[in-house]
C-alpha positions as CSV (number, residue, x, y, z in Angstrom):
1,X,15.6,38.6,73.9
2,X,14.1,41.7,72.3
3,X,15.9,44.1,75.4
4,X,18.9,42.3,74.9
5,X,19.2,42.9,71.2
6,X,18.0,46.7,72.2
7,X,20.5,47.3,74.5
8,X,23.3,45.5,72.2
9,X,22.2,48.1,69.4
10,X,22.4,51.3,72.0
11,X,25.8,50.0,72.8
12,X,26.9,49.9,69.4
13,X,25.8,53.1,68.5
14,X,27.2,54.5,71.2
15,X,30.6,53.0,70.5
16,X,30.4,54.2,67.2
17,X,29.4,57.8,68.0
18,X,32.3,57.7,70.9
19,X,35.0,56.5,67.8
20,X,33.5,59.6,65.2
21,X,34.0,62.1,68.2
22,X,37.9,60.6,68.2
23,X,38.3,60.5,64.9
24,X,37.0,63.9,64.6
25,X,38.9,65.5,67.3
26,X,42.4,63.7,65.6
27,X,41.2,65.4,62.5
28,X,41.1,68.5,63.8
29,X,44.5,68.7,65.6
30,X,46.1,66.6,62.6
31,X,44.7,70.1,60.5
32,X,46.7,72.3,62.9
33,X,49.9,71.1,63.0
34,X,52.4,72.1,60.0
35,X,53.2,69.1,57.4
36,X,56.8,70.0,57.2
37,X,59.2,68.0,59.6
38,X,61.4,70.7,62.0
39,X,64.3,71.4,60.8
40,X,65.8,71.4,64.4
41,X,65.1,67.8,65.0
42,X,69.0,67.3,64.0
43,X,71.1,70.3,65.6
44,X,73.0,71.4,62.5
45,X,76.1,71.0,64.1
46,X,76.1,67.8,64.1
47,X,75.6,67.3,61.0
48,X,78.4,68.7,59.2
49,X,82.4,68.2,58.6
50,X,82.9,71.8,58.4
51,X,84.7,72.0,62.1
52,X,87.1,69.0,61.3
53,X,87.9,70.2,58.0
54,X,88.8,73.7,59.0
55,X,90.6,72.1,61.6
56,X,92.9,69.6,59.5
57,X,93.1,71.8,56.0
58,X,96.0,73.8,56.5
59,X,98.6,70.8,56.7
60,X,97.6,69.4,53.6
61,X,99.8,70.5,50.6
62,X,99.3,70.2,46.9
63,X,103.0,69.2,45.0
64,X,103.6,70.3,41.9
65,X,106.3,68.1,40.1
66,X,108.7,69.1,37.2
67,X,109.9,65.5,35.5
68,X,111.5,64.7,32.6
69,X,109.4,63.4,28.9
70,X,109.3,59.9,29.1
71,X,110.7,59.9,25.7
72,X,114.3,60.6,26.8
73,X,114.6,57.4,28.3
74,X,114.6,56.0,24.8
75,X,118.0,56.8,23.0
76,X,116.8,56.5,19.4
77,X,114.2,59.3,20.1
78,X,117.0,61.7,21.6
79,X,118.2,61.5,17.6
80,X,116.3,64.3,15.8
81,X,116.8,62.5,12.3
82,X,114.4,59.4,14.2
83,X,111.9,61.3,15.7
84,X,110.8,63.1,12.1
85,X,110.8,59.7,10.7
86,X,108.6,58.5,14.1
87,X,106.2,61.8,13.7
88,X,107.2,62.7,16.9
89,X,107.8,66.2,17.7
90,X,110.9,67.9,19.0
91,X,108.0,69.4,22.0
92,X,107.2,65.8,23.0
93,X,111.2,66.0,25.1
94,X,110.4,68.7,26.8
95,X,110.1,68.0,30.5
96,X,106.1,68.0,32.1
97,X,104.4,68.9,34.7
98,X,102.4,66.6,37.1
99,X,100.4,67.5,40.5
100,X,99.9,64.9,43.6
101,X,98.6,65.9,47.3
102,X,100.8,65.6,50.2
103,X,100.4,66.6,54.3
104,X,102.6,67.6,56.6
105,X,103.2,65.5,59.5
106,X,106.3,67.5,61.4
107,X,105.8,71.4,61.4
108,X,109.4,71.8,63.2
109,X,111.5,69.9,60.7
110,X,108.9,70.8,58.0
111,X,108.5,67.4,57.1
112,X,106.1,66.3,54.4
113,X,104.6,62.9,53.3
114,X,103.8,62.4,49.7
115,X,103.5,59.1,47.4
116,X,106.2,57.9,45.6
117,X,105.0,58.1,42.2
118,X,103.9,62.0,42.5
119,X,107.3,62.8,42.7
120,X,109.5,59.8,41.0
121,X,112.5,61.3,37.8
122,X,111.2,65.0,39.4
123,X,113.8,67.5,38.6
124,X,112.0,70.0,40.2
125,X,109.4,69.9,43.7
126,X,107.5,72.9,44.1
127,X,104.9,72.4,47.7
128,X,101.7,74.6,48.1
129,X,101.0,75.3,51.4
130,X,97.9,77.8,51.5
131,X,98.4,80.5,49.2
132,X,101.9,80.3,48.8
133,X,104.4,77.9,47.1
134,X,107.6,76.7,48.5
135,X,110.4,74.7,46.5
136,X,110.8,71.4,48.7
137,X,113.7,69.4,49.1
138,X,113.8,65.6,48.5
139,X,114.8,63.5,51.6
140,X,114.2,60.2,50.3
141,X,111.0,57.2,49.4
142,X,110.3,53.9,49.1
143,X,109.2,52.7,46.0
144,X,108.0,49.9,47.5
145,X,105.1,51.1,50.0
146,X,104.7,54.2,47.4
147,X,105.7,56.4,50.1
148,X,108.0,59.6,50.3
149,X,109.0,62.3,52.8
150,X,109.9,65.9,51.6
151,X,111.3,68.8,53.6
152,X,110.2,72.6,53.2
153,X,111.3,75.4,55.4
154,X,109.5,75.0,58.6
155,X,107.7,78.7,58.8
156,X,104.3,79.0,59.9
157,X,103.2,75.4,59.3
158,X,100.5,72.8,60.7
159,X,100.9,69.5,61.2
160,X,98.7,66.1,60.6
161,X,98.7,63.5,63.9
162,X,99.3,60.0,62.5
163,X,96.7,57.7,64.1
164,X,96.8,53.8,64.5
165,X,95.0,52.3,61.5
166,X,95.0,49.1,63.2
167,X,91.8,50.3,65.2
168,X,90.1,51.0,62.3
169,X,86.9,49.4,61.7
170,X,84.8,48.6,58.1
171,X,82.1,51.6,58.7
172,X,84.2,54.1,60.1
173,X,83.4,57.4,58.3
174,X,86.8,58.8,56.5
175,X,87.5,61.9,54.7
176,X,90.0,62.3,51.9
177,X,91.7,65.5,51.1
178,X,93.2,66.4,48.5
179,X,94.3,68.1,44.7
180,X,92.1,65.8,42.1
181,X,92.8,67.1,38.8
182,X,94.2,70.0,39.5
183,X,90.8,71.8,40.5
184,X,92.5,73.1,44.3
185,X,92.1,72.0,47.5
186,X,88.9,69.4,47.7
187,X,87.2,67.7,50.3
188,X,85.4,64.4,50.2
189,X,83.8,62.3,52.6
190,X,82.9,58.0,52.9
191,X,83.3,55.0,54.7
192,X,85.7,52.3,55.5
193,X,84.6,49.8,52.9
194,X,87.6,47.3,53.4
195,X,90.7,46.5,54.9
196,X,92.7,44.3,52.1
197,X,95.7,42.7,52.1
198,X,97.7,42.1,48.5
199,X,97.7,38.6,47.8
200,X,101.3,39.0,46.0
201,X,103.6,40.8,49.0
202,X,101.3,40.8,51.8
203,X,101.1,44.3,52.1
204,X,97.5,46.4,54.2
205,X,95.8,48.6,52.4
206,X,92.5,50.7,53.5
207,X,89.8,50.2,50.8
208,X,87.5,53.5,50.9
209,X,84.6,55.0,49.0
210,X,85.6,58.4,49.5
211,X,86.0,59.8,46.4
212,X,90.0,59.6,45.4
213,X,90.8,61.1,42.0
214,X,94.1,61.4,39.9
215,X,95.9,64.1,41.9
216,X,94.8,62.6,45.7
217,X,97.9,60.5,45.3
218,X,99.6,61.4,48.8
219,X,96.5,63.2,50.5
220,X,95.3,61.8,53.7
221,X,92.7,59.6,54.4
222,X,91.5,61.3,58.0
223,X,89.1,59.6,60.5
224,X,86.3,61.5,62.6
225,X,89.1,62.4,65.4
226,X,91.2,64.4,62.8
227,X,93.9,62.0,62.8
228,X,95.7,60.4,59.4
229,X,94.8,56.9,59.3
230,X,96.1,56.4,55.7
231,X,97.7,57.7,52.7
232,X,95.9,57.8,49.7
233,X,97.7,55.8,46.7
234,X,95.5,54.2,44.3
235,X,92.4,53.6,42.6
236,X,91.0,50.5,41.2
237,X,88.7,51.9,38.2
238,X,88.2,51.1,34.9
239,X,88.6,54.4,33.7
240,X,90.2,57.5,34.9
241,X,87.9,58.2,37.2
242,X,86.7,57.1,40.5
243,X,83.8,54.7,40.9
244,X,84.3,54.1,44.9
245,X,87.4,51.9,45.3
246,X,90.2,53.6,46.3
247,X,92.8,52.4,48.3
248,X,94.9,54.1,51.1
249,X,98.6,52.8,52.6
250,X,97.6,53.0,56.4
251,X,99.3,54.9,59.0
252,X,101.3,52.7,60.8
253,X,103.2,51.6,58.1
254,X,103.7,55.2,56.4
255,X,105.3,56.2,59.9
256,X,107.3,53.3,59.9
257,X,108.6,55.1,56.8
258,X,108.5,58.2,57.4
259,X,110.3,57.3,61.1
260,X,112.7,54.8,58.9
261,X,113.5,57.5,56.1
262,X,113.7,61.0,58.5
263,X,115.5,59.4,60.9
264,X,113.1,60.9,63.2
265,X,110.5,60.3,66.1
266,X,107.1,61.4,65.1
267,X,105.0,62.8,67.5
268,X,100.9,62.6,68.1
269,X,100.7,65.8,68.7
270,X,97.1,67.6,67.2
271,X,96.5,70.3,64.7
C-alpha cells in the first residue's frame, strides 16, 4: 500500500510539473505576440461603399424648385388693406424656394425621376447635375404614387438602372442618396427594415433605416448591385428629423410611371 501511495504521489508531481512547463511555455509565447488584432484580417476593400458610390453619384441630381407663397391661394390675403390688419407682411407673397433630390434614369432623352411634391405649384425647376445647373422641363407626375419625371438637355449625363424591388429581401443593405437640408450631395447607408403595404389604397412601400432627411424626397434608394430599387418619399418621424423609418416607392412601380408618363421603354442598362 505504502508503494502504491508513493508511486501515486510521483505521478502527481509529475503531472503537475508537466502542466507548469505548459503553462509556462503558453506564457511565454502569449508575451510575444502583439495584443492588437491585424488590421488586415478584413481586406479594406471589402469593407467600404466608396466603389458603388463613385460608381452611381453622378446620375443623382439635386432640384431646386421656385413655387408660389401659399398665401396667394387665399383671396383675402391678396388685399393689402387685410394683410396689415392680419400682421402679415407684403414679403410673406413672394414666391419660395424649396430643394428635393432626383436621379436620372434615361441619359439619351435626359429623363429625370423626382417626387411629386418636390416640385408641385413650381413656377420654376432648376436640376443640378455635378457642378452645374440646368433649367428642367416639366413632362408630367402622378400625385398619387408621388412620382414625377423631368427632362433636361441630354449632354454628358449618367444614368441610374431600375432594378426589380420585388426581389428585395428585409436585410438587404440599401444606400440612399440624396440633398437633405440643403447641405449637398450626401450619402447614407442601412437595411431593408420592411416591406409595407398602406392599409388605405393598397399601395408597396420599402421601409428603410437609411437615413432620409427633408430634401431626400426623390433620391434613390440603391441596393449593393448599384441598381434603384426605390424612390425615396417619406418619413414617419415625430419631428423633422429622421429616427430610422423612412419609406421608399419601389422600382417597379416608379417605372410603371415613368414608362406610363414618358411614353417610353426604359432600359437596364448600368452606370
Amino acid at each position: 500500500m505504502a508503494a502504491l501511495l508513493s508511486i501515486c504521489a510521483l505521478g502527481s508531481f509529475a503531472g503537475g510539473a508537466v502542466m507548469s512547463a505548459v503553462s509556462e511555455r503558453e506564457e511565454a509565447r502569449a508575451a510575444t505576440m502583439s495584443p492588437s488584432i491585424p488590421v488586415d484580417t478584413v481586406p479594406l476593400n471589402q469593407l467600404t461603399l466608396a466603389p458603388l458610390v463613385e460608381r452611381v453619384a453622378p446620375a443623382v441630381v439635386n432640384i431646386a424648385v421656385l413655387q408660389a407663397s401659399p398665401y396667394l391661394q387665399n383671396p383675402l390675403l391678396r388685399d393689402p388693406y387685410y394683410r396689415l390688419f392680419m400682421g402679415v407682411p407684403d414679403e410673406a407673397l413672394a414666391p419660395r424656394m424649396s430643394a428635393g433630390s432626383g436621379f436620372i434614369v434615361d441619359a439619351a432623352r435626359g429623363l429625370v425621376v423626382t417626387n411629386h411634391h418636390v416640385i408641385a405649384n413650381a413656377r420654376a425647376i432648376a436640376v443640378g447635375i455635378g457642378n452645374r445647373q440646368v433649367e428642367a422641363e416639366f413632362v408630367g407626375s402622378d400625385p398619387r404614387t408621388d412620382l414625377a419625371v423631368l427632362r433636361v438637355p441630354p449632354r454628358g449625363l449618367r444614368q441610374l438602372s431600375l432594378g426589380d424591388a420585388r426581389r428585395t429581401h428585409v436585410g438587404d443593405y440599401v444606400v440612399a442618396i440624396g440633398n437633405p437640408f440643403e447641405v449637398g450631395q450626401t450619402v447614407t447607408s442601412g437595411i431593408v427594415s420592411a416591406i409595407r403595404t398602406s392599409s388605405s389604397d393598397g399601395r408597396r412601400y420599402i421601409q428603410t433605416d437609411a437615413a432620409i432627411n427633408p430634401g431626400n424626397s426623390g433620391g434613390p434608394l440603391i441596393n449593393m448591385r448599384g441598381e434603384v430599387i426605390g424612390v425615396n418619399s417619406a418619413i414617419i418621424t415625430p419631428g423633422d428629423g429622421n429616427v430610422g423609418i423612412g419609406l421608399a416607392v419601389p422600382s417597379d412601380v416608379a417605372r410603371a410611371v415613368v414608362e406610363r408618363i414618358a411614353g417610353v421603354s426604359l432600359t437596364r442598362s448600368a452606370v
